[in-house]
C-alpha positions in Angstrom: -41.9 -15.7 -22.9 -38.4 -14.6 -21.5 -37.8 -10.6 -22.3 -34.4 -9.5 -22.4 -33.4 -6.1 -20.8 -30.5 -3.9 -21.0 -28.9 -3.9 -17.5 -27.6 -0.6 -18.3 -30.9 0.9 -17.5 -32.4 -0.9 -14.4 -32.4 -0.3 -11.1 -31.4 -3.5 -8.4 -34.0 -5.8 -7.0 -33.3 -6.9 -3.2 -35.5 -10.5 -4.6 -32.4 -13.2 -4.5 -31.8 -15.9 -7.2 -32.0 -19.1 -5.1 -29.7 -21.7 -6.3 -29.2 -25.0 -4.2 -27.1 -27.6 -4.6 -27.6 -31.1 -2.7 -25.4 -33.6 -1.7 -24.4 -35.8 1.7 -20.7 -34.6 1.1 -21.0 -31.2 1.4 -22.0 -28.3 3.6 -24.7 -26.7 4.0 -24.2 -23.2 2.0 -26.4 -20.1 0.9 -24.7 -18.4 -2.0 -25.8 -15.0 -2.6 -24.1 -12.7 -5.7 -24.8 -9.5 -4.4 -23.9 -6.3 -6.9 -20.7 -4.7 -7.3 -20.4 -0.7 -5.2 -21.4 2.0 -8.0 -21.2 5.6 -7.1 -22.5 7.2 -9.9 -25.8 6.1 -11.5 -25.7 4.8 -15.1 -28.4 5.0 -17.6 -31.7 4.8 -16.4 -30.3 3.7 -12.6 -32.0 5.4 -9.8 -29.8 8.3 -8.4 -30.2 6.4 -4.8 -28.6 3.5 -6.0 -25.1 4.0 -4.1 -27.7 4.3 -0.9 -29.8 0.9 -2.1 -26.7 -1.2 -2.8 -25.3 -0.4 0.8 -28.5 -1.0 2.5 -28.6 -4.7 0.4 -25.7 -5.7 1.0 -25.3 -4.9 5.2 -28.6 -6.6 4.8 -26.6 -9.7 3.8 -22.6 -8.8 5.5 -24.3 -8.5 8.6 -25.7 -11.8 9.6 -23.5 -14.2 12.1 -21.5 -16.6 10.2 -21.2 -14.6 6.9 -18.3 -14.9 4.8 -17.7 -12.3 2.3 -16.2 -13.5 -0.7 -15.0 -10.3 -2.3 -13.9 -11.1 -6.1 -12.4 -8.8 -8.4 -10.9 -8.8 -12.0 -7.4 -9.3 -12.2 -6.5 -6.5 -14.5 -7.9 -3.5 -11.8 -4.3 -3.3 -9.7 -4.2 -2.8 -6.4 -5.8 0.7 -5.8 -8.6 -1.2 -3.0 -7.4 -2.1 0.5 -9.3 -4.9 2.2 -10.6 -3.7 5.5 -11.9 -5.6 8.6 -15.0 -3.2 9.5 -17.8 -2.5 6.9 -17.5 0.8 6.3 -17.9 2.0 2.8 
């Protein structure tokens, strides 16, 4: 049986959804959805989790042939500058 939890009150967990799609007319891809940068802990969120969030994704940012696909909703203006290092 499937239990529902509030994400408000977890932590992260560095264990990836795998999803892979097939087909002779495509590339090759691997997909990952990493989470969003928090600086502040919400509900019952670990106070490291600014610290665990980085750490994921230069885990993932860092590997050769990454491309980041940074997506954001189009109602947040344009207070964020896109940078070409990965500093935080």
């Amino acid at each position: 049986m499937f239990k529902f939890h509030n994400p408000a009150t977890l932590g992260i967990s560095p264990v990836p959804i795998n999803l892979r799609i097939y087909s002779p007319n495509v590339l090759t891809l691997t997909l990952v959805d990493l989470p969003g940068l928090t600086k502040v802990p919400v509900g019952d969120q670990p106070r490291d989790i600014e610290r665990q969030i980085k750490d994921m994704l230069l885990k993932y940012i860092s590997k050769p042939g990454c491309i980041v696909l940074a997506v954001t909703a189009a109602n947040t203006g344009t207070n964020y500058q896109i940078r070409g290092d990965s500093s935080f």
